[in-house]
C-alpha positions, 0 to 999 in steps of 0.5 A, spaced: 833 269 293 839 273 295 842 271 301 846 277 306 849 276 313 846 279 319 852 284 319 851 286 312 844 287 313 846 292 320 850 297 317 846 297 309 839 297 312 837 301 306 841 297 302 837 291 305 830 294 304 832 295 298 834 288 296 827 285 300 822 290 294 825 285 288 826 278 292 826 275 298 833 276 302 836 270 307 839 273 313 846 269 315 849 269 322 855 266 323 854 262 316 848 259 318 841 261 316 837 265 322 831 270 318 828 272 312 825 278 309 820 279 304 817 285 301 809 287 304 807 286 296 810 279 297 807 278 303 800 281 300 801 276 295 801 269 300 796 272 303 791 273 298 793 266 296 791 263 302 784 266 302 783 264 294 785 257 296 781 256 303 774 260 299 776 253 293 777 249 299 770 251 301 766 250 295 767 258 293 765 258 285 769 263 281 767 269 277 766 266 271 762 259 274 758 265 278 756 268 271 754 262 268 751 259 274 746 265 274 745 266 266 743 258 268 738 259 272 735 266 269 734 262 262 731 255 265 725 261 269 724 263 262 
C-alpha cells in the first residue's frame, strides 16, 4: 500500500487518482494515518465477496454443485 500525506494528496489530486487504480493510498496527517482510498474496481471486489460469502454462509451451493445436484435428480426420475 502506498502511503501519501493529505498535502500531497491536495495538490497532485490526479496524481493520487491515479495511484488509487493500481492500490490502496493511506492518506497522512501530521505523520499519522487519517483515510484511505481505493479504487471503485476494489471496492467492487469487497462487495462481491461479502455477498459470496454470506449466500455460503446461507446454504447457497455453486455452479458445479447445482449442475450435479440437478443431473442427480433428472437421473434418479429415470
Amino acid at each position: 500500500m502506498k502511503t501519501i500525506t493529505a498535502a500531497e494528496a491536495k495538490n497532485a489530486f490526479g496524481k493520487f487518482l491515479d495511484m488509487a487504480q493500481r492500490e490502496p493510498v493511506l492518506v497522512t496527517k501530521m505523520g499519522r494515518p487519517v483515510g484511505a482510498f481505493f479504487s471503485i474496481a476494489d471496492l467492487e471486489a469487497v462487495a462481491w465477496g461479502e455477498r459470496a460469502l454470506a449466500a455460503e454462509r446461507d446454504g447457497y451451493v455453486g455452479v458445479e454443485a447445482s449442475e450435479a445436484l440437478i443431473a442427480g435428480l433428472l437421473n434418479a426420475a429415470d
